[in-house]
C-alpha positions in Angstrom: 4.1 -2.8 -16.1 4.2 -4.8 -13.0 3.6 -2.7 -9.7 3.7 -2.9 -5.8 2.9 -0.7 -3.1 2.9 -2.2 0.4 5.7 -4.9 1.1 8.1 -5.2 4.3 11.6 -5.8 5.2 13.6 -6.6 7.7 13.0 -2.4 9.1 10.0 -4.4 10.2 8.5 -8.1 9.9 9.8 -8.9 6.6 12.8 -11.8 6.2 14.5 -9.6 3.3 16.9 -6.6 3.7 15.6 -3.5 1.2 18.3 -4.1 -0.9 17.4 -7.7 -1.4 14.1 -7.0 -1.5 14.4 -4.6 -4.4 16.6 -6.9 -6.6 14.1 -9.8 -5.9 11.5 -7.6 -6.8 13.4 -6.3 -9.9 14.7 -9.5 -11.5 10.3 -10.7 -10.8 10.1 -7.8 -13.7 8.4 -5.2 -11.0 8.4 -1.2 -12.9 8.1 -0.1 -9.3 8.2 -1.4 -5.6 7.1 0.7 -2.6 8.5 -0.6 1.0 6.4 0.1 3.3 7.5 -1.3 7.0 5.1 -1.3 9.9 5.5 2.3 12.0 4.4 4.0 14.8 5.7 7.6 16.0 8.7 6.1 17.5 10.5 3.8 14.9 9.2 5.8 11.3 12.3 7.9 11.9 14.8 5.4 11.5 12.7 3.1 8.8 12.5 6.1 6.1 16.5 7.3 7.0 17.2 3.8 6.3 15.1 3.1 3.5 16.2 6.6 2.1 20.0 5.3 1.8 19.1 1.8 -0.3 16.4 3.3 -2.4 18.9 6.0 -3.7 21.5 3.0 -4.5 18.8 0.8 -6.2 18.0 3.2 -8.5 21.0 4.5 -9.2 22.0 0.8 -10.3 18.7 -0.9 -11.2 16.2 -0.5 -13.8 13.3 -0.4 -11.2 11.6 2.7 -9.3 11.7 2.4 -5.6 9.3 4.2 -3.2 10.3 4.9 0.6 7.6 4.0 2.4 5.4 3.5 5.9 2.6 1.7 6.6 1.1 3.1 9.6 0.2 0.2 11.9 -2.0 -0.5 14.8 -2.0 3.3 16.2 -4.7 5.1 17.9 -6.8 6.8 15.1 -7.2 9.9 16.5 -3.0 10.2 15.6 -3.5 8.6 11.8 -3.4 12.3 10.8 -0.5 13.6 12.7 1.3 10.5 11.7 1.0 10.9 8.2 2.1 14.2 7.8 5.1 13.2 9.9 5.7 10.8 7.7 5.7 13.1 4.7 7.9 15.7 6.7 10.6 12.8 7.6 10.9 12.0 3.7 8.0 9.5 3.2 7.1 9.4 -0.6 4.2 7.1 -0.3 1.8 6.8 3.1 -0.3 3.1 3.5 -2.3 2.7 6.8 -2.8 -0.8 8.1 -6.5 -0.8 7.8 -8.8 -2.8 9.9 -7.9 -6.3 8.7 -10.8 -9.5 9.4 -7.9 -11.2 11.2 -6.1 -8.5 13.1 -7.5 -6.4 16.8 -7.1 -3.0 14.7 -9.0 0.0 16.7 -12.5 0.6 15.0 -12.2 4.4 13.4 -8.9 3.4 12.0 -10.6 2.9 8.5 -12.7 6.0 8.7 -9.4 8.2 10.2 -7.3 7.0 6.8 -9.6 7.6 4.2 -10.2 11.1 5.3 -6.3 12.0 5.9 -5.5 13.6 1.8 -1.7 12.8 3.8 -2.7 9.0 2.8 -2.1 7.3 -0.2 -3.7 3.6 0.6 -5.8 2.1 2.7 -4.8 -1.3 3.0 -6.8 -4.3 3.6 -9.8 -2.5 5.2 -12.0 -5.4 6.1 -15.6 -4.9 6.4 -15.1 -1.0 5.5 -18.4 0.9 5.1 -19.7 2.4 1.8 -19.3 5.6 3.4 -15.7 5.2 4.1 -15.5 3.8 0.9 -16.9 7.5 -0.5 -14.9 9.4 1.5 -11.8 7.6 -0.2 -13.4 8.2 -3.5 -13.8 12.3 -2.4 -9.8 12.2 -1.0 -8.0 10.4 -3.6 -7.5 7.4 -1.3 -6.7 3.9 -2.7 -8.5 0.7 -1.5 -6.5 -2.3 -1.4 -7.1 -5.8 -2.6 -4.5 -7.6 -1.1 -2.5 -11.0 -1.6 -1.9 -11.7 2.1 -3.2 -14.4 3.7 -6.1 -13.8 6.2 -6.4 -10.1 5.1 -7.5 -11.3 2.3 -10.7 -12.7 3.4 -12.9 -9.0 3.2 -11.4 -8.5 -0.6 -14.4 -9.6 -1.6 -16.5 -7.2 0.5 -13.8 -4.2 -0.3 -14.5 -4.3 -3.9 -18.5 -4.7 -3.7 -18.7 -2.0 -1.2 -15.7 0.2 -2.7 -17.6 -0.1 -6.3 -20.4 1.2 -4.7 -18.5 4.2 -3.0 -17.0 5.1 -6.1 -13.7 4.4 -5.1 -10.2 2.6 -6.7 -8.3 0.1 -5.9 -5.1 -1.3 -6.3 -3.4 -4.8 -6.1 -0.7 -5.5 -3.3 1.1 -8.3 -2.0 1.3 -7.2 1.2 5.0 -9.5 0.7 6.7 -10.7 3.8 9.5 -12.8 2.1 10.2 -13.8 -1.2 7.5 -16.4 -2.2 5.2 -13.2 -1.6 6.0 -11.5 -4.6 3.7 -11.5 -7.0 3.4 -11.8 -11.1 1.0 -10.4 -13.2 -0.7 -13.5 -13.8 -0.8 -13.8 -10.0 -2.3 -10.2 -9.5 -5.1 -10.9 -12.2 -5.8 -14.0 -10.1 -6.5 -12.0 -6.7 -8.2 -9.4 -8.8 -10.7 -11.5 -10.6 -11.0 -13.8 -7.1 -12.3 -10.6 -5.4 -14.9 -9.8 -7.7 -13.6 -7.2 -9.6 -14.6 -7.1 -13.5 -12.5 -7.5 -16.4 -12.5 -3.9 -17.4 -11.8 -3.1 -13.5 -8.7 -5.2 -13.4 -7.2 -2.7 -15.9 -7.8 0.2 -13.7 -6.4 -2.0 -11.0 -3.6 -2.8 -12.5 -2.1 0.1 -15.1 -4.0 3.0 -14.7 -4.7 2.8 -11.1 -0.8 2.7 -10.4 -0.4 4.8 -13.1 -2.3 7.7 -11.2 -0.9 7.5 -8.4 2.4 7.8 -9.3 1.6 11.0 -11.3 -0.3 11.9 -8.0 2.9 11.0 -6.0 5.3 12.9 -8.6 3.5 16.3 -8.5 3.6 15.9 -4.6 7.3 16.1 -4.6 7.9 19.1 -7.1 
């Protein structure tokens, strides 16, 4: 079981369209693939009515589970809230916030707004988050990412020391941009273990981990 949540397209910064992206993803043997294009309150409308249409046809055709997605980017944190359950009231089925990346001028609070939003699903790439972010992820079901992406990637290390600590989980991502982003198993165990995390904790990174949340995501749409 191979699985992704946070990738782009071309709704945002990615080089694929969501179609392509999918079938890339699918024939890399992905079980499921979440797109996630950068949002803010003006353009999450049109990325999940979009997403909405190609998802349906992937599925339909494919042998893969697609998830529409946002990732909530670079907005004030006082509106991470509101703009989550927008999301979920446009059609949103999964909820990432761009979280407050080494390399990136996110607005300090960001972190602390996501992980205590139940409305979010990940936090991704949080940077130099504090162990008591970290606990309020743990207390709100709120995912910590280890990430793939290049430059983000440098606090990974610091997100699993101080996300063990918190109690919290985490999960894998590629954070993909264009093809050569996708990523293997292999390739996931490699970031995992490169982060810190322990044997046993890669398995809870990689298959249970997904696997609860897309139980968690399941009984939010019944």
């Amino acid at each position: 079981m191979l699985f992704d949540f946070h990738t782009h397209s071309v709704l945002s910064d990615g080089s694929l369209s969501p179609m392509e992206l999918i079938r890339r993803a699918g024939v890399n043997g992905y079980t499921a693939i979440a797109i996630t294009d950068h949002a803010g309150k003006g353009t999450m409308g049109r990325i999940i009515a979009e997403l909405k249409e190609d998802c349906a046809l992937a599925e339909q055709y494919w042998n893969i589970r697609v998830l529409i997605g946002v990732e909530i980017t670079h907005v004030p944190p006082g509106a991470v809230g509101v703009l989550a359950s927008e999301a979920r009231s446009l059609g949103a089925q999964i909820v990432v916030v761009h979280g407050e990346s080494p390399i990136e001028p996110v607005e300090p609070g960001t972190n602390r707004a996501a992980v205590s939003c139940p409305e979010v699903d990940i936090l991704a790439h949080p940077g130099l988050i504090t162990q008591e972010e970290a606990e309020l992820a743990a207390v709100n079901g709120i995912f910590l990412e280890i990430t793939a992406r290049d430059g983000h990637n440098r606090g990974n290390g610091h997100v699993v020391a101080t996300g063990r600590r918190g109690g919290a989980h985490f999960l894998i991502n590629s954070d993909a941009h264009e093809p050569k982003d996708l990523l293997t198993m292999d390739s996931k165990r490699i970031v995992g273990l490169g982060a810190g995390v322990t044997e046993q904790e890669l398995e809870d990174c990689l298959v249970q981990g997904p696997l609860k949340l897309m139980a968690k995501l399941a009984d939010r749409s019944r």
